[in-house]
N, C-alpha and C positions, 0 to 999 in steps of 0.2 A: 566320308571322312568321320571317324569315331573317335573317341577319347582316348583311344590305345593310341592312335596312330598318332594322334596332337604329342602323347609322351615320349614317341618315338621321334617325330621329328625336334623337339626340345630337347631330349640327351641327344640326337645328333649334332647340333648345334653349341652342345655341352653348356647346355643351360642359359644361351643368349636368348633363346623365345619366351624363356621363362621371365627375363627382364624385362623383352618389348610388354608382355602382355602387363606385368606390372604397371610398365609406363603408360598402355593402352587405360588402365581402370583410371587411373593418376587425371589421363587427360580429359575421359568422360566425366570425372566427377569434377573439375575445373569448368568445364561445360557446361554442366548443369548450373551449377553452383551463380555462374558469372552471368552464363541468361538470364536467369531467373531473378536475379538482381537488378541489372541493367538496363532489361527491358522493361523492369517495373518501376523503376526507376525515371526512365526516361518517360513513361506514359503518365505517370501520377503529375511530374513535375509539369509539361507540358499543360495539363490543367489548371495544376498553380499558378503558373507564367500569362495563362489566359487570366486567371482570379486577380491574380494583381495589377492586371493592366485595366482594370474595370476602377481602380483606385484613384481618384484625381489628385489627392493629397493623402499623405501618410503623419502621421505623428506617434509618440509613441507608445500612445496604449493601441496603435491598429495593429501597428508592427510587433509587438507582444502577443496579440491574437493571432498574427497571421503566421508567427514562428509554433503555434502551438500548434496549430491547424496543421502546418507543413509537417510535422511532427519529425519521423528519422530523415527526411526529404537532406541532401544536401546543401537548397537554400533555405533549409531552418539555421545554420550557420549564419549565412548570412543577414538574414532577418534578425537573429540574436548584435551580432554586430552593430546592424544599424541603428538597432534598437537604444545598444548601449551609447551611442553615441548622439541620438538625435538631440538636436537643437542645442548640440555643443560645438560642433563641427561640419562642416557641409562644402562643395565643389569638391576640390581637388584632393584634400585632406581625407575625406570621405572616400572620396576613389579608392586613394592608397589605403585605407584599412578595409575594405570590402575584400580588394585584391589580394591583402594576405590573407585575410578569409580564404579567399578560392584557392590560393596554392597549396594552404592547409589539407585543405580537402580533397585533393587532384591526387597526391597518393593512395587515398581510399578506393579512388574509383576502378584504375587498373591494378587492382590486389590478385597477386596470384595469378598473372598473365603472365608472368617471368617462367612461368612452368611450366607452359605453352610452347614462349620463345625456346626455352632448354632443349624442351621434345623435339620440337621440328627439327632444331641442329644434330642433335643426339641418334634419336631412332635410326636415320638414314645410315649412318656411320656401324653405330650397331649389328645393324642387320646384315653390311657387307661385312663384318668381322665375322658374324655369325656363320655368314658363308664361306667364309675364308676355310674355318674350320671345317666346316661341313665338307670342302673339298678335301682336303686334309685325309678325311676318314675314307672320302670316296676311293681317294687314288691309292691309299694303300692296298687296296683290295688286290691292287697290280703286285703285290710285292706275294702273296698270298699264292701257292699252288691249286693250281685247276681253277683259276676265277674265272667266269662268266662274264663277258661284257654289261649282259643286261646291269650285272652287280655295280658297275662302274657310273652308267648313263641312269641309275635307278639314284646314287647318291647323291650324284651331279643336282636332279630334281631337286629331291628332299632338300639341299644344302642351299636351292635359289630361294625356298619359302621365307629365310631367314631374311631376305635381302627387300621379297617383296612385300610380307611386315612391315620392315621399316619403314619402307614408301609409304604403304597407306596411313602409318600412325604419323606422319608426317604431311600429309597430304590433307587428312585430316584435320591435324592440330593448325595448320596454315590456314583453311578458311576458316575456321573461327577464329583464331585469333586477329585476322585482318577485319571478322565481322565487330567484334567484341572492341578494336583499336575504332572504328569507325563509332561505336554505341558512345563510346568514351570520348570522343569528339563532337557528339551530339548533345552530349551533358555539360561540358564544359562553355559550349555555344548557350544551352540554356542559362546556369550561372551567366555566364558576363552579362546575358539579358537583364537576368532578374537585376544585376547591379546597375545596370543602366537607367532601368524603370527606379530601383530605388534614389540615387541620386535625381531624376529628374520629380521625383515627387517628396522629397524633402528638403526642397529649396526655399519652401516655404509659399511658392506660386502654385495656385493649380494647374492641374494639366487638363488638356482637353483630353478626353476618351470618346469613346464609339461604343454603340451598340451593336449588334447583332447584323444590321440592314448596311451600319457605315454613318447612320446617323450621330452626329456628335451631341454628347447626355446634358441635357439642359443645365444638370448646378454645374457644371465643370467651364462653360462659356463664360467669357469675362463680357460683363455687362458693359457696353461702352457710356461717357458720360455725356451727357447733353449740356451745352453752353458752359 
């Protein structure tokens, strides 16, 4: 298959492969793009979510460090929040403004996935319109003096490429976008973490932590009193 024949089967198609393949570049740079966010994303934060649970109390020049530390992370948001609010507000109060923190942020995270969801609907359609055409061109070949069957069963082929296109730009954009919805589920499970650890360490109690073995960190135990 050469590069003549690729423009031959796109003006047979009267220029619908020439969209898939458009849609085709559309979807691998959405790909790329969304990986390479997501998953670094999810790995960085993951780290941070260990770092803060090593935390037994929080106040607010730690939580100003640790928003800085987090840096574009999406719970440097929320670090900034709580930050703004420490030792004004706390329980349930606290909850609700962490939580609009995280809803702020939840649009960021699936950017540009709608373009995914488009393709997979789009392409398949496409490519049988493309075919549609394609047959169009094949069968008039019948209306044509002295035509050769091959000529008929030859455009038939050419006119299914448009169709099986589609599929695979479809088929394609489907498991990533189901992998990329799942990444996005992963993040937002991190958040609600990160806000759970921060409401439980800005109540003003320490928390107990662990180490490494399971062991619980000597200054985070509450010393009990005698007599």
């Amino acid at each position: 298959m050469n590069l003549s024949y690729l423009i031959h089967l796109a003006n047979y198609s009267d220029g619908v492969l020439y969209i898939l393949g458009l849609m085709l570049l559309v979807e691998l740079a959405v790909m790329v793009d969304r990986f390479w966010y997501l998953r670094r994303t999810i790995l960085r934060g993951l780290v941070f979510v260990q770092e803060l649970g090593r935390h037994g109390r929080l106040d607010r020049e730690a939580l100003n460090t640790l928003a800085e530390d987090a840096g574009d992370l999406p719970e440097a948001a929320l670090l900034r929040t709580a930050a703004a609010h420490s030792g004004q507000v706390k329980g349930e109060a606290l909850a609700s403004r962490l939580e609009e923190s995280v809803l702020v942020i939840a649009p960021k995270l699936d950017r540009r996935l709608w373009l995914l969801d488009t393709i997979i609907t789009l392409a398949p359609l496409l490519g049988l319109f493309g075919t549609i055409i394609g047959m169009f061109h094949a069968f008039s070949v019948l209306a044509q003096p002295g035509h050769a069957p091959m000529q008929v069963t030859g455009g038939v082929a050419d006119a299914l490429v448009s169709t099986a296109s589609g599929l695979f730009i479809a088929m394609l954009g489907l498991l990533t976008f189901n992998a990329f919805n799942n990444q996005v589920r992963m993040i937002l499970l991190q958040l609600d973490s990160v806000k759970t650890m921060l409401i439980n360490r800005m109540d003003g109690q320490p928390v107990v932590t662990f180490d490494a073995e399971g062991r619980p960190n000597a200054e985070a135990v509450p010393v009990a009193r005698v007599g």
